[in-house]
N, C-alpha and C positions, 0 to 999 in steps of 0.2 A: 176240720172245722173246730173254731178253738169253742171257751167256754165250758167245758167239762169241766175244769179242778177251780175250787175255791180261792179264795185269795188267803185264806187258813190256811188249804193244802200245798199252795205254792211254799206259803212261809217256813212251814214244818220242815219239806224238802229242800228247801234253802240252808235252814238250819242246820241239817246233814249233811249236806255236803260240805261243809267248814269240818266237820269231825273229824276225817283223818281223807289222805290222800290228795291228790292234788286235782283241777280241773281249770277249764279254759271258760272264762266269763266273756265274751266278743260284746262288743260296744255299737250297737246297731243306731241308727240316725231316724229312723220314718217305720212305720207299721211294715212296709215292705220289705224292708232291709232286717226286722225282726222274725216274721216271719220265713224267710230264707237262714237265719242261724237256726233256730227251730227246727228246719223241716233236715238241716245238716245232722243234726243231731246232737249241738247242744245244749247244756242242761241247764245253762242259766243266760242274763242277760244282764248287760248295764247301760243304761243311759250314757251318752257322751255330751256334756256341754257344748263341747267345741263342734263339736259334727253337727247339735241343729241349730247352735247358733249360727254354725259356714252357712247352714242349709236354707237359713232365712237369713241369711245377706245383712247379718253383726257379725263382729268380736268377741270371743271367749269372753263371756261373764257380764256381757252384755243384755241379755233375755231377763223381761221383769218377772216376779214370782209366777202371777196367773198362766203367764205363757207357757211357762216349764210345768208346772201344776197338771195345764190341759192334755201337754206333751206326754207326760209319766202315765197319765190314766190311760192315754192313748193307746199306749205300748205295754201297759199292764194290762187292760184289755183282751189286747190283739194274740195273744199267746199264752198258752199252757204251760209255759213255764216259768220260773221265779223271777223277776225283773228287781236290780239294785239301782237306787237313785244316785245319779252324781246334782249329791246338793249341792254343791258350792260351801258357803259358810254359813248356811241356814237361811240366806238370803235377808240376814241381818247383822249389826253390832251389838243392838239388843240383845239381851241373851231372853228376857221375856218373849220379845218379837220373835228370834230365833226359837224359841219354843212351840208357839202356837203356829209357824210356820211348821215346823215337823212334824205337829197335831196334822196340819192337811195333807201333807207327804203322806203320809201312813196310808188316811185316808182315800187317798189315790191308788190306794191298791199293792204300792212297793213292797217285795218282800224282804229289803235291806236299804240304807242309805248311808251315804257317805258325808260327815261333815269336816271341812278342812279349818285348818287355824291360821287362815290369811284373808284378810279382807276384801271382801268381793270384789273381782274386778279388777284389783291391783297387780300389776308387774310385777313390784318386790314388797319384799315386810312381811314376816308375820306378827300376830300377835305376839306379847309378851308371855311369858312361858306360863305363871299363875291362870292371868285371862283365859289362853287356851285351855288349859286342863281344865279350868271352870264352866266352859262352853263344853264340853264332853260331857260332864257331870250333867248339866243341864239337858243334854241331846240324851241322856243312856235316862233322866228323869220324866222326859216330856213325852218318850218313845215309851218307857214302862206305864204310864197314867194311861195309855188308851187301852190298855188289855192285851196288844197285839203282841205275835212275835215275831217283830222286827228284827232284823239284824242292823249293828250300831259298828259302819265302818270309820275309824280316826286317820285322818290324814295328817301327817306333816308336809309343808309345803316347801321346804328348806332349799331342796336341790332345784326345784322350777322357778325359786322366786326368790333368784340370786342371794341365799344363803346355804351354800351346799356344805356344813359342818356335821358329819356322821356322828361324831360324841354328842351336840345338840339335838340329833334328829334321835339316838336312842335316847337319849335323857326323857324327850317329851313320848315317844312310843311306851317304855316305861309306865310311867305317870298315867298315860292315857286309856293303858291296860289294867291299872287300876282303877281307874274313873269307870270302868264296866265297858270299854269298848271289846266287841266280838269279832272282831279284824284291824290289826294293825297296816298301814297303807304309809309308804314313803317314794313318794312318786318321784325318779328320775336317779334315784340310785341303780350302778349299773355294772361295778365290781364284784366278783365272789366275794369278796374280804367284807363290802357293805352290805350282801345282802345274809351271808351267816351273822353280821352285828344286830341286824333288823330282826332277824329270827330268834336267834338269844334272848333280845330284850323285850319280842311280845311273850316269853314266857310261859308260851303251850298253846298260845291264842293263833289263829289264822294269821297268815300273812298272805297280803295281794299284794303280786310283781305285776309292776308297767312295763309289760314289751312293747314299746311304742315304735321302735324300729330293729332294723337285723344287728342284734346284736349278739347273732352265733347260739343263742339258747333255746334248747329245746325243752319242750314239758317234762321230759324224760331227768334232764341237768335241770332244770328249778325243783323239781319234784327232792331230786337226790340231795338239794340245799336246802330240804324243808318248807318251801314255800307251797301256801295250802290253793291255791289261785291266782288266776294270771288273767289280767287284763289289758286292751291293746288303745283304751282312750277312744283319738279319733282317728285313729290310724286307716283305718279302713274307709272311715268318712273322706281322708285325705288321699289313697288310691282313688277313689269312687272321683274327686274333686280334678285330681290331677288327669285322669284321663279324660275326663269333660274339656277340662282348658288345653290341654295338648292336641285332642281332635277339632276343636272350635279354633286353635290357633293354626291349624292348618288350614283349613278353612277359611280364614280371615285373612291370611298372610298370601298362600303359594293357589288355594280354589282348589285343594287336593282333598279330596276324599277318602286317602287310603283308609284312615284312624276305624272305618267302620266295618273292614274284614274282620271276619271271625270273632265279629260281636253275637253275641246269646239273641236267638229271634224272637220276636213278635208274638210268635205262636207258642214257642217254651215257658216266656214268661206268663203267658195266657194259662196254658196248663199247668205250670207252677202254682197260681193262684186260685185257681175256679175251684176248688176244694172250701175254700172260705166264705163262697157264697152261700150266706142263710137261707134256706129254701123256705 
């Protein structure tokens, strides 16, 4: 039954775990799916835009503030352990607005968030380089005014939103390590060569790798290249997706049933859960 640790105690242990060593942050979509990394025995968690946005039938960056607001509290709630926000871009251009948006994130219970330097929503572009570094300042300002202790993840957006230039992407990592961020994040780099540039230029600071698909790397080899954290996005929301649509497309297409051998039963998931009923 969750509820035991504080939304202070999550924070603290969150804050350690960036200290040295490496660990696996899994990206869970729904209270259920958070729960089950949890009960796996991971020690932390993060939000995935894309997984509850698939999950409610949008587009990545699609979801208004409140929605994702509800969502975060949700699954900050539902477990004992540290949950990381994927903010988007603070869910503004504003960098005021961007502010007092990060003022309710916190609020929500997150023990870290993430804000990226690309325009919500958008395919490509990021911000210009001052702007973003200025949005960081603003997010490591807005995050320290509430007392909390947050963790303040920077994202460059370069390699997902077709500008993949490594000299750019450390320039702004850099920059953004001095703005007070406590995790450097360059989502979709995926060479050794980019990811020791990545690690250089946070400095001494965390680094979170996206393993979003098999790309041969184990915790063991990111660990050995310095990286403090690894997370998988919606990668798991998009197993979960794909075998919904594979077993539905047989279904649809051939009246074939196989899709649901040696599916997890009825009764396991029952007893996976019945622990978290409040008595």
């Amino acid at each position: 039954m969750t509820g035991l640790r504080t939304a202070a105690e999550k924070r603290e242990e969150f804050a350690k775990l960036h200290k040295d060593g490496c660990f696996v942050i899994p990206n869970p979509w729904n209270v259920g799916t958070a729960r089950c990394l949890e009960d796996l025995g991971f020690k932390a968690i993060a939000s995935t835009s894309s997984g509850h946005a698939h999950a409610n039938g949008l587009p990545d960056g699609a979801q208004d503030l409140d929605t994702v607001l509800a969502h975060l509290k949700e699954l900050a709630d539902s477990v004992d352990i540290p949950l990381n926000a994927d903010f988007e871009n603070g869910f503004s251009d504003d960098i005021d607005k961007m502010q007092q948006n990060i003022v309710r994130c916190v609020a929500a219970g997150v023990a870290g968030l993430s804000i990226e330097d690309a325009p919500q929503g958008e395919a490509t572009g990021l911000y210009d380089f001052d702007t973003a570094v200025t949005r960081i300042k603003a997010a490591r300002r807005a995050i320290d005014q509430t007392g909390e202790r947050v963790l303040l993840t920077a994202r460059t957006e370069g390699f997902i939103r077709g500008a993949p230039d490594i000299d750019e992407s450390v320039r702004r990592m850099k920059a953004f390590a001095d703005a007070g961020a406590d995790c450097l994040y360059a989502p979709g780099i995926k060479s050794r060569e980019h990811i020791a540039a990545i690690v250089q230029a946070a400095g001494g600071r965390a680094v979170n790798f996206l393993n979003p698909t098999a790309l041969g790397y184990t915790v063991e080899d990111l660990a050995g290249m310095g990286v403090r954290r690894i997370s998988v996005g919606g990668s798991l929301a998009r197993v979960a997706m794909d075998a919904f649509l594979r077993v539905a497309q047989d279904i649809a297409r051939d009246g074939n049933f196989d899709g649901f051998a040696n599916v997890i039963s009825n009764a396991d998931l029952n007893q996976r859960f019945e622990k978290h009923i409040k008595a």
